[in-house]
C-alpha positions as CSV (number, residue, x, y, z in Angstrom):
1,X,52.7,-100.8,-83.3
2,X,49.2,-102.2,-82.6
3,X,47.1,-103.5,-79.7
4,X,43.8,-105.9,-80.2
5,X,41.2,-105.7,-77.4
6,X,39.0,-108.8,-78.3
7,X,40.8,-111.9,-79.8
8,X,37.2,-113.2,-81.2
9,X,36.8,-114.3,-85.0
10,X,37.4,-110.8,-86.1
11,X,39.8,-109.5,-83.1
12,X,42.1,-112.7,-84.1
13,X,41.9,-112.2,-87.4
14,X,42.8,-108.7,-87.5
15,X,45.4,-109.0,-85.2
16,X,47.1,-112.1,-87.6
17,X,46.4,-109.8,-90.4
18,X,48.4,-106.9,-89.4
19,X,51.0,-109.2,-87.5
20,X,51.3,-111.4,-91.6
21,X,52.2,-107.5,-92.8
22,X,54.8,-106.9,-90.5
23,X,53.1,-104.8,-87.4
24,X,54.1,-105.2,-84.5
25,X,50.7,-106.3,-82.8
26,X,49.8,-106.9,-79.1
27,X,46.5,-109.3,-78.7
28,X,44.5,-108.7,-75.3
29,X,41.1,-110.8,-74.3
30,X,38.9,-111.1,-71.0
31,X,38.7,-115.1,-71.5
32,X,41.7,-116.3,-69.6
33,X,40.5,-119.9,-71.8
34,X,40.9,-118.4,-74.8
35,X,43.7,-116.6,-73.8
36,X,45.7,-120.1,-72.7
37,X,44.6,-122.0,-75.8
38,X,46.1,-119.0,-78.2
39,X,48.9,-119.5,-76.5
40,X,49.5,-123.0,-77.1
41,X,48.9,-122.1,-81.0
42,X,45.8,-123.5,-81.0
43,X,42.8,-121.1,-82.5
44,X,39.5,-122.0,-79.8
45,X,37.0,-121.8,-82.8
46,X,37.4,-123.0,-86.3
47,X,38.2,-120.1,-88.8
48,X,40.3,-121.9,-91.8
49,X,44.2,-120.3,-92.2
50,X,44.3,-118.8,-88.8
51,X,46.1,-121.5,-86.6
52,X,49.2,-121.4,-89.1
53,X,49.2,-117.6,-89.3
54,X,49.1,-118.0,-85.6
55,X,52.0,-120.6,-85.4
56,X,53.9,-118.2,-88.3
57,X,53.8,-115.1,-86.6
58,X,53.8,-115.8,-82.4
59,X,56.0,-113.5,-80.5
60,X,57.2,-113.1,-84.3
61,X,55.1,-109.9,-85.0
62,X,52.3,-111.0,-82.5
63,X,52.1,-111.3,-78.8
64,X,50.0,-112.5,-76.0
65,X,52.3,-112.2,-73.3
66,X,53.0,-108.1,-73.4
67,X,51.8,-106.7,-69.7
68,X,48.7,-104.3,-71.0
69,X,50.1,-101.1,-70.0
70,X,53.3,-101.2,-72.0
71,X,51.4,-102.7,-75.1
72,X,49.2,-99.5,-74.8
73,X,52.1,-97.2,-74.1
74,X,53.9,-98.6,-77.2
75,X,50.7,-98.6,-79.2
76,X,49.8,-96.0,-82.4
77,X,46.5,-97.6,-83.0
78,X,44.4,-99.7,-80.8
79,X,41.8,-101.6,-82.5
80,X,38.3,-102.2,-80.1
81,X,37.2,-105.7,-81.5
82,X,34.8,-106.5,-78.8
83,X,31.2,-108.0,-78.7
84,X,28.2,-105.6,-78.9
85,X,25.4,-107.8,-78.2
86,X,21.8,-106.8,-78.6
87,X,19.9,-105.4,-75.6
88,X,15.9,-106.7,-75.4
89,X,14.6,-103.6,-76.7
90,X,16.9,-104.6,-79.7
91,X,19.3,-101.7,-79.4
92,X,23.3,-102.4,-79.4
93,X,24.9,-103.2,-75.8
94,X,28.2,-100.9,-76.1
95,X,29.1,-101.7,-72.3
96,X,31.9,-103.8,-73.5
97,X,33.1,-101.8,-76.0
98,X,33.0,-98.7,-73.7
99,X,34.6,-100.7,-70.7
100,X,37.7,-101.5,-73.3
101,X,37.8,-97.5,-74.3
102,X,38.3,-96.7,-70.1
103,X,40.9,-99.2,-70.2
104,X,43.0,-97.7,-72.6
105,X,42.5,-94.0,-72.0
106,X,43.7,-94.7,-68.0
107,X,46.8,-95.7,-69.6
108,X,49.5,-92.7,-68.8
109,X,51.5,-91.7,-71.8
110,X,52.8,-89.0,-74.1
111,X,51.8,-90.8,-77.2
112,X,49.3,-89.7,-79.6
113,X,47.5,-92.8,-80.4
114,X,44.0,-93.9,-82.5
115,X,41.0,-95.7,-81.1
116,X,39.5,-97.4,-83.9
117,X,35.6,-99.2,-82.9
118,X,36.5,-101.7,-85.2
119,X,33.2,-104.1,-83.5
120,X,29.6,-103.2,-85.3
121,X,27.8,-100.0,-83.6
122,X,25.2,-98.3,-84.6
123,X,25.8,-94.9,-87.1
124,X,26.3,-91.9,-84.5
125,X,28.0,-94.1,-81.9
126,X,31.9,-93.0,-82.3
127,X,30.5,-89.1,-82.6
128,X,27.7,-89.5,-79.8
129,X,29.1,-92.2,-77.5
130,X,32.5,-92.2,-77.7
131,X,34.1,-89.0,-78.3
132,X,31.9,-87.6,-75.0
133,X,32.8,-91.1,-73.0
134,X,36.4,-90.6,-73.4
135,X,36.6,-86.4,-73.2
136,X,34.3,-86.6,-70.1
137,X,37.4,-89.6,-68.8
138,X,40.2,-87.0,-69.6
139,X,39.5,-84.0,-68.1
140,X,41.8,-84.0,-65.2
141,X,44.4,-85.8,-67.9
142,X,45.1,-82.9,-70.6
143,X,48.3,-85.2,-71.4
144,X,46.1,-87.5,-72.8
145,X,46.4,-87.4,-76.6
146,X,43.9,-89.6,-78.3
147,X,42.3,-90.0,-81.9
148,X,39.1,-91.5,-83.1
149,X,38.2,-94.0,-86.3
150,X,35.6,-96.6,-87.0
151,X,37.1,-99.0,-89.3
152,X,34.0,-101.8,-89.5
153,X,34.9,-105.4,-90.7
154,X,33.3,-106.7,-93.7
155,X,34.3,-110.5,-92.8
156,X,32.5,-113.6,-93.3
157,X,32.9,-116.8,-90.9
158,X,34.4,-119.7,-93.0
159,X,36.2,-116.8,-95.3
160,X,37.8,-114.3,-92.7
161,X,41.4,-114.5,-93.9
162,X,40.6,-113.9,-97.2
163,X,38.5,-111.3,-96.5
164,X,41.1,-109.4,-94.2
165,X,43.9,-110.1,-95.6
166,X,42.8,-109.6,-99.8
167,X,39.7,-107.2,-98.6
168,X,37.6,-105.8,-101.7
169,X,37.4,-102.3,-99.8
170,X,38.4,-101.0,-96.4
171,X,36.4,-98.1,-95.2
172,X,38.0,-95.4,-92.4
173,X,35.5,-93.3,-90.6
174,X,37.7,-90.1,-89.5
175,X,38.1,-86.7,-88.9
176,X,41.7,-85.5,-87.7
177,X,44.6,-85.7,-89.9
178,X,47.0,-87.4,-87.1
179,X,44.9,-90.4,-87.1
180,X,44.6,-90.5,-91.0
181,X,48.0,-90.9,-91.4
182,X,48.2,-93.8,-89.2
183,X,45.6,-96.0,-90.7
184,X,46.9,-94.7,-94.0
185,X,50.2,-96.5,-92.9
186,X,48.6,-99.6,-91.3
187,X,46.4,-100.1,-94.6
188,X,48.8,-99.4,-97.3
189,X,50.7,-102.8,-97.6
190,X,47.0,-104.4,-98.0
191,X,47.1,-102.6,-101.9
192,X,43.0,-102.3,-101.4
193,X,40.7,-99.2,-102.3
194,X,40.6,-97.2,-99.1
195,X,37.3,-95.4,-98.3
196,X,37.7,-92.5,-96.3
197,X,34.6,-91.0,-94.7
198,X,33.5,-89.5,-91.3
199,X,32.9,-91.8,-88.5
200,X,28.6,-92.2,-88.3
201,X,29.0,-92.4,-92.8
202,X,31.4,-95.6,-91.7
203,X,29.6,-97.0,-88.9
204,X,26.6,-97.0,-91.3
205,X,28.0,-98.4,-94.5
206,X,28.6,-101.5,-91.8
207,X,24.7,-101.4,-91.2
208,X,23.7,-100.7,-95.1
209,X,26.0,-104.0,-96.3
210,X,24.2,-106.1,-93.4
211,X,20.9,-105.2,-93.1
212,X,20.5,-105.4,-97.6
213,X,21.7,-109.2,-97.0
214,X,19.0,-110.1,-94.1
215,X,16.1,-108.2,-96.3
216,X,17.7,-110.3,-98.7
217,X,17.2,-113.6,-96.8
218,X,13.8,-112.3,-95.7
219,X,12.5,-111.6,-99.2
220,X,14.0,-114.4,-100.6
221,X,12.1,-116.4,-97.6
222,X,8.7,-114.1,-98.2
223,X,8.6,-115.2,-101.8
224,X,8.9,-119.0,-100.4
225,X,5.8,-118.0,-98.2
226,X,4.0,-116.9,-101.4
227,X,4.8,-120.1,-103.5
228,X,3.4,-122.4,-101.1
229,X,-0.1,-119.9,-101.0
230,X,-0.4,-120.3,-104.3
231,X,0.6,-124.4,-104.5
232,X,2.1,-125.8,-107.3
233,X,5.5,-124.1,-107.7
234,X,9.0,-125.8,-107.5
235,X,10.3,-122.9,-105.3
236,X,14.2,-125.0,-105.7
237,X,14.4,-124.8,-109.4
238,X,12.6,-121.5,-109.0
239,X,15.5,-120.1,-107.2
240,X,18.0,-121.7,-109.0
241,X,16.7,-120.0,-112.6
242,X,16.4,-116.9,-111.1
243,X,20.4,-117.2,-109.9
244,X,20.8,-117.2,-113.7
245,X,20.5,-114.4,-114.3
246,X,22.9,-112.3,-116.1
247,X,22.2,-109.2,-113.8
248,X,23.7,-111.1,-110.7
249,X,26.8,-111.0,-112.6
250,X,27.9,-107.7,-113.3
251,X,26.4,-107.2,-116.9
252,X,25.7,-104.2,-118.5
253,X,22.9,-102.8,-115.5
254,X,24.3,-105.0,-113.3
255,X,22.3,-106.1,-110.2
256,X,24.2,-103.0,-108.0
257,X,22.3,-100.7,-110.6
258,X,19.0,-101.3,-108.8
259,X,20.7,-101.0,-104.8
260,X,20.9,-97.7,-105.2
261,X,18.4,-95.0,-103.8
262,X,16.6,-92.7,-106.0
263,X,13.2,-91.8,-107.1
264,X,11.1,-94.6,-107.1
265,X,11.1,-97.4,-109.7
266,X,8.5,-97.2,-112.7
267,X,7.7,-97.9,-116.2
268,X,5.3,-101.0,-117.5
269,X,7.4,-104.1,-115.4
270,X,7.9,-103.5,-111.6
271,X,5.2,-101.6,-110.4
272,X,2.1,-104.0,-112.1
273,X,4.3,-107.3,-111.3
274,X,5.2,-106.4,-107.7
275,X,1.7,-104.8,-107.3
276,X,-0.4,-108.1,-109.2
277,X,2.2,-110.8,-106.9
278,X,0.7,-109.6,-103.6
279,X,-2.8,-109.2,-105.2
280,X,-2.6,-113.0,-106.1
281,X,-1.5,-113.9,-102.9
282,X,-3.3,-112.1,-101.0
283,X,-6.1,-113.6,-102.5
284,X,-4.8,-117.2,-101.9
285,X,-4.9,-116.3,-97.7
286,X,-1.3,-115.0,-97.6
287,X,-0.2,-111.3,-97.1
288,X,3.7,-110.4,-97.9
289,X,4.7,-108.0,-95.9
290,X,7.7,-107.3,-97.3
291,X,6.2,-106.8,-101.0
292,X,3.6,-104.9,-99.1
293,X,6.1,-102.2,-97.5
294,X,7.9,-102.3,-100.9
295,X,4.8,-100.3,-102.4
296,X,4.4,-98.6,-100.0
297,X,8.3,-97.0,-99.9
298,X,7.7,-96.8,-103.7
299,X,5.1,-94.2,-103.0
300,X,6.2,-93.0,-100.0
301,X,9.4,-91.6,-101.2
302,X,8.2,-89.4,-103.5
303,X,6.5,-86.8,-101.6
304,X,9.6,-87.3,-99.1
305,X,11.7,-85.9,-102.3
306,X,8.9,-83.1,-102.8
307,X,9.2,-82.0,-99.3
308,X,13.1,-81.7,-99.5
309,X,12.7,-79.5,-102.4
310,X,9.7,-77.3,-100.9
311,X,11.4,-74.4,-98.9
312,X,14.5,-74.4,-101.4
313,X,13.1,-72.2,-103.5
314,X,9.9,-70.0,-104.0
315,X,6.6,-70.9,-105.8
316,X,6.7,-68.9,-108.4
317,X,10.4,-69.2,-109.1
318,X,11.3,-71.4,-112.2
319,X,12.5,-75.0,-111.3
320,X,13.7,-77.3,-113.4
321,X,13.6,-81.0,-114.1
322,X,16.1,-82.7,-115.4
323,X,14.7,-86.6,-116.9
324,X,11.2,-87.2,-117.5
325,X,11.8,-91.2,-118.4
326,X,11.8,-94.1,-115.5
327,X,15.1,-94.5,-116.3
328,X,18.0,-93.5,-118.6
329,X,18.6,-94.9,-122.1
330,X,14.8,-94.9,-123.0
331,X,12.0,-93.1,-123.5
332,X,9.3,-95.5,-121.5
333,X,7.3,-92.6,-119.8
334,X,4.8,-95.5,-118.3
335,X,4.2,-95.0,-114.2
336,X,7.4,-92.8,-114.3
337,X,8.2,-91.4,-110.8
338,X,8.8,-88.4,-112.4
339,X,5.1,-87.9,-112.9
340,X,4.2,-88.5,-109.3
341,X,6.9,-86.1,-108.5
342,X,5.5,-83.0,-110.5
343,X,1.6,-84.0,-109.4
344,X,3.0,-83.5,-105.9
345,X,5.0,-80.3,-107.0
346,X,1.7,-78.7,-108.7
347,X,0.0,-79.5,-105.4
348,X,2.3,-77.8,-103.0
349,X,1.8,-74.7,-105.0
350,X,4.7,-74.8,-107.4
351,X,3.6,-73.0,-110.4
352,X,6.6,-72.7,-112.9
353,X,8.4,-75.7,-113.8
354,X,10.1,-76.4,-116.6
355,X,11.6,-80.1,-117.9
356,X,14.0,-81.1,-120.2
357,X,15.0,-85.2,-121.4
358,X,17.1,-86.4,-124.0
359,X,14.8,-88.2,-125.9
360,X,11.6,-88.6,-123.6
361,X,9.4,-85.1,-124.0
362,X,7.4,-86.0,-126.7
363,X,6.5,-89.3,-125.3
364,X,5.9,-87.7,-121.5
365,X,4.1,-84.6,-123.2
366,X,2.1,-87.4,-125.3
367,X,1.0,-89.4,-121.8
368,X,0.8,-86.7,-119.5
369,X,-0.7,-83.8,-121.2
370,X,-2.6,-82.3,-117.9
371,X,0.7,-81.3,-116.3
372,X,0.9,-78.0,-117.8
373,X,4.8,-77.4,-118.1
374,X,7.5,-75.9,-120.0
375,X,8.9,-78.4,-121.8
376,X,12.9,-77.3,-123.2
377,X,14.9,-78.6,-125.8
378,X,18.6,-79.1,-124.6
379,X,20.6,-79.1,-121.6
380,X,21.9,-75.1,-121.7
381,X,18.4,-73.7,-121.8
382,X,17.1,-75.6,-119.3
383,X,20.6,-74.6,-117.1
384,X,19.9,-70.9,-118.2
385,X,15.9,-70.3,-117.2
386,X,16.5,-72.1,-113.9
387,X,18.6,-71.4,-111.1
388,X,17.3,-74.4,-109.0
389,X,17.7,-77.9,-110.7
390,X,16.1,-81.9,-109.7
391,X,17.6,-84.4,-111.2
392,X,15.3,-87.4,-111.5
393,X,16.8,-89.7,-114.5
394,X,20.2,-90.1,-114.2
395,X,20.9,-89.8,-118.4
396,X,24.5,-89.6,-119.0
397,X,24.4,-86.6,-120.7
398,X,23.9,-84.9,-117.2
399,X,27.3,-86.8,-116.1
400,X,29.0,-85.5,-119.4
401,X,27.9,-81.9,-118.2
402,X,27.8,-82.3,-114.2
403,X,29.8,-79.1,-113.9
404,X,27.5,-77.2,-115.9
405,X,24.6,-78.9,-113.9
406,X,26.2,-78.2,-110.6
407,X,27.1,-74.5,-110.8
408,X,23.4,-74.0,-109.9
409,X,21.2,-75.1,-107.1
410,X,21.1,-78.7,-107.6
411,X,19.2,-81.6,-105.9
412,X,20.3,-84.9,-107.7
413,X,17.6,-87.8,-106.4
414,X,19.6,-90.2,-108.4
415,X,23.1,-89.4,-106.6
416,X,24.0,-89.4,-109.8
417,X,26.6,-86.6,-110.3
């Protein structure tokens, strides 16, 4: 059984979806209005497919009329789908959501039962906010069994029944094995990949999906900005070419290839474009600040790499590299991070580093030939001299042999392995 706290586009929508599979469900909302128009089957915003799931499934599988206390008491899971509206200093309001947490908890009963945060919070709020709320609520009620989850939604207004109820992923954020079992339960008739991860890794996967889309609509907007410095560009059919492209559509190095973290990007294309597009418009009385911070995060994260590998090892103890290319299936060496990376290495103090590419050496040896390193041959030797390892191209050669890679001291920058 399942209660909703929040009967908004995605409390509703939850609730329908779990009352469509069967679950018992219990829906709860502060808006007496909305409250009285859910009960006369009518759904008080537009969302497409919810006012007939609603007509399908009342006091079917889903209720509105259950007295709070007994919904609670009869609950497994209770889902927190409440608003968390930005404060002015542009951090998230969790008053609501924490209001709806005391709520349940003051509920008496022997039941162990989840909380899942299903509204947006920030990463750290279930571990940081939450958890202490609710133990600092139950210490004169030890009889008070309760788990934690964040379960974020990934729905879009206009699609949020397909999204729910046919959902490309779910992702769990939690740590007990009591409330594992339950979503486990809950989520198996919805036959979708199930992500399971600890709460702040879930609350920020959330953040990660939204905030790529807005720099998405910001960049897209920037480059709009840029055009109309520079005058004489059909931005439309600008925008509608570039939606042609292959990339977008899951080709081989799909557009999810390049949102990813790693290194840096390199070789002859990215860094002279993006670095000759703000030159021009700069020059025509604009300044992007978006393309602008992309530099400077180009640069930026490779001494923040160099810094996570100084204090791993000594100095003067071997350290191997593992890619020397920009990127895997060529041997383009050009503005490589890699060679940023060992610059940065030499000037910490690191004094004996070895590297070892597929097919690149000769080529990086060729362009480079002030860094004064050991270049090796194949995979094994390289494994052999050193006990500490960075991967920087992610060749799949180094996937074929990840278990080799990985019984030393690795630090994969591609998250490749």
């Amino acid at each position: 059984m399942i209660s909703i706290l929040g009967l908004g586009f995605v409390g509703l929508t939850t609730g329908l979806g779990f009352a469509k599979k069967g679950f018992k469900t219990y829906g709860f909302d502060i808006s007496g209005e909305r409250l009285n128009s859910l009960k006369n089957l009518i759904v008080p915003f537009y969302e497409p497919h919810l006012d007939e799931v609603l007509r399908e499934t009342m006091n079917e599988t889903f209720f509105l009329d259950t007295p709070f206390e007994e919904a609670i008491r009869s609950s497994d899971a209770v889902f927190i789908c409440v608003g968390t509206p930005e404060k002015e200093d542009g951090s998230a309001d969790l008053t609501y959501l924490l209001a709806a947490i005391e709520q349940i908890i003051e509920v008496e009963t022997d039941r162990f039962q989840v909380i899942v945060t299903k509204s947006t919070v920030p990463p750290s709020t279930v571990s940081n906010e939450v958890i202490p709320f609710v133990l600092k609520k139950l210490k004169s009620n030890e009889n008070r069994n309760v788990g934690f989850a964040s379960n974020p939604e990934f729905l879009r207004e206009g699609y949020c029944w397909e999204d729910f109820i046919e959902p490309d992923r779910v992702v769990i954020g939690v740590e007990d094995e009591r409330s594992k079992e339950i979503l486990d339960k809950i989520y198996k008739p919805f036959n979708a990949p199930v992500h399971y991860v600890n709460y702040s890794t879930s609350e920020f996967i959330k953040y990660l999906s939204n905030t790529l889309l807005s720099t998405m609509i910001s960049y897209s907007n920037e480059m709009s900005m840029v055009a109309d410095a520079i005058g004489n560009i059909d931005t439309q059919k600008a925008f509608r070419i570039l939606h042609e492209d292959k990339r977008w559509y899951g080709s081989p190095a799909p557009m999810k290839s390049y949102v990813y973290p790693g290194c840096g990007y390199g070789g002859y294309c990215l860094p002279k474009d993006t670095a000759a597009l703000v030159s021009i418009s700069e020059k025509n009385g604009f300044r992007p600040p978006m393309l602008s911070a992309n530099i400077n995060i180009n640069s930026s994260i490779k001494s923040h790499l160099v810094d996570k590998i100084d204090g791993t090892i000594g100095y003067d103890e071997p350290l191997g590299i593992l890619g020397l290319s920009f990127k895997p299936a060529s041997d383009d060496v050009r503005l490589t991070p890699v060679k940023d990376i060992i610059e940065l290495l030499f000037k910490k103090g690191f004094r004996n580093i070895y590297a070892y590419d597929p097919i690149a050496g000769t080529e990086f040896k060729k362009h480079y030939p002030e860094l004064r390193i050991n270049y090796i041959e194949s995979l094994h030797e390289i494994v052999q001299k050193c006990d500490t390892l960075v991967l920087l191209t992610a060749w799949e050669e180094f996937n074929k042999n990840k278990e080799l890679i990985k019984s030393k001291n690795l630090l994969d920058f591609r998250y490749a392995l």
